[in-house]
C-alpha positions as a Python dict, from the first residue, in 0.01 Angstrom:
ca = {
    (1, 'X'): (0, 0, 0),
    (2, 'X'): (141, 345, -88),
    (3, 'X'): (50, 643, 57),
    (4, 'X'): (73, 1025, -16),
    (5, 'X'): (31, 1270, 211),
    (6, 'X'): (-20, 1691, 152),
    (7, 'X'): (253, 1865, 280),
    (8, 'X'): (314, 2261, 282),
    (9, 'X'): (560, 2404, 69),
    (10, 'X'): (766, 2666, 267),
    (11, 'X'): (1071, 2760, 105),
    (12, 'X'): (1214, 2676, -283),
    (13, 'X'): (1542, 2638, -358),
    (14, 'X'): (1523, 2581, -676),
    (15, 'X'): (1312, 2440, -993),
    (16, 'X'): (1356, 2045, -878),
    (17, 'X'): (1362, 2128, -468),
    (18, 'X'): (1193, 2270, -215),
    (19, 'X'): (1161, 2242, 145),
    (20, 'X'): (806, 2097, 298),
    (21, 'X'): (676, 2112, 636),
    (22, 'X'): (562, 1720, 720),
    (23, 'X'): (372, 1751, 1008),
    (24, 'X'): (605, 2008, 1169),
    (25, 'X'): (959, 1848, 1048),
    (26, 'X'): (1052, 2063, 732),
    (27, 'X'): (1224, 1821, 490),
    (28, 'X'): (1396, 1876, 165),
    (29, 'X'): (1182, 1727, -129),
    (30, 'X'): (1140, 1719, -527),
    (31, 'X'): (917, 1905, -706),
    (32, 'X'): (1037, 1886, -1063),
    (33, 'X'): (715, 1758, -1118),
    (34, 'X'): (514, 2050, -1030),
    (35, 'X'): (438, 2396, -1264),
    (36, 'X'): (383, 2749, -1094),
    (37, 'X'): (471, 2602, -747),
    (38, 'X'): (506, 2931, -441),
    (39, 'X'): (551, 2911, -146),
    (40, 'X'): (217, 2832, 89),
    (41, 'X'): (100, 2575, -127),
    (42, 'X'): (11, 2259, -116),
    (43, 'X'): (135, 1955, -283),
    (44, 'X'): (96, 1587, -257),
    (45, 'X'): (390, 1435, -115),
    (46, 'X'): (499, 1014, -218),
    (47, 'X'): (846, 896, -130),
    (48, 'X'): (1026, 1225, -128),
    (49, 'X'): (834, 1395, -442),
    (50, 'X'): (562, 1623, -515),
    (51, 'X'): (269, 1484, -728),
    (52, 'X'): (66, 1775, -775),
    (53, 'X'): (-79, 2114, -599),
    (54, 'X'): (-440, 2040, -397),
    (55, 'X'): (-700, 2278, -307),
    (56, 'X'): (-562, 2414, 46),
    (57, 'X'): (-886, 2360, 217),
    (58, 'X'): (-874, 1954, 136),
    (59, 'X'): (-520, 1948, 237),
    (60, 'X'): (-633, 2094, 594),
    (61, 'X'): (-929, 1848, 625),
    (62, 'X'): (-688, 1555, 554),
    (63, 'X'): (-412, 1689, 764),
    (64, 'X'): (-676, 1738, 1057),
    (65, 'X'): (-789, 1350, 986),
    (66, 'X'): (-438, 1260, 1018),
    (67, 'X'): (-407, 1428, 1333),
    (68, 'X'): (-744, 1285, 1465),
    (69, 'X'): (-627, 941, 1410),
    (70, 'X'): (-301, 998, 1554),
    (71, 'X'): (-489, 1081, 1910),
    (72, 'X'): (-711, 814, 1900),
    (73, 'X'): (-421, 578, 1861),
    (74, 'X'): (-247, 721, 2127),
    (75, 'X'): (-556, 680, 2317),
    (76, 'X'): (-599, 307, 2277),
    (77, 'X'): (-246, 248, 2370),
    (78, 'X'): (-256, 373, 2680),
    (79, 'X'): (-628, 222, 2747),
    (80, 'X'): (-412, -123, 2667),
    (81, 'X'): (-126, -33, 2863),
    (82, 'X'): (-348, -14, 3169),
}
C-alpha cells in the first residue's frame, strides 16, 4: 500500500527542490514535477516527491484527519497499557 500525504511548501530552492513542512519536520523534497509552485502551497507528497498542488482547504481536512487518528491511537495504547 502506498501512501501520499499533503505537505506545505515553505521555502524553494530551486526548480527540482523545495523544502516541505511534514507535520512540523521541514524536509527537503522534489518538485520537478510540479508547474507554478510558491511558497504556501500545497502539494501531494509520495516517497520524497511532489505529485501535484491540492486545493488548500482539502489538504487541511486531511491533515486534521491525520491528526485525529493519531490521538485516538495514542488513546488506545494507553487504554491497553493499563
Amino acid at each position: 500500500m502506498c501512501l501520499a500525504i499533503p505537505v506545505k511548501i515553505e521555502e524553494i530552492i530551486d526548480a527540482e527542490t523545495a523544502i516541505a513542512d511534514i507535520g512540523g519536520v521541514r524536509k527537503e523534497i522534489n518538485v520537478a514535477l510540479i508547474t507554478d509552485l510558491s511558497v504556501g502551497d500545497y502539494v501531494i507528497m509520495h516517497v520524497g516527491y511532489a505529485l501535484n498542488k491540492i486545493d488548500p482547504e482539502e489538504a487541511e481536512k486531511t491533515l486534521a484527519l491525520f491528526a485525529e487518528l493519531d490521538e485516538l491511537s495514542q488513546q488506545q495504547a494507553i487504554e491497553a497499557s493499563q
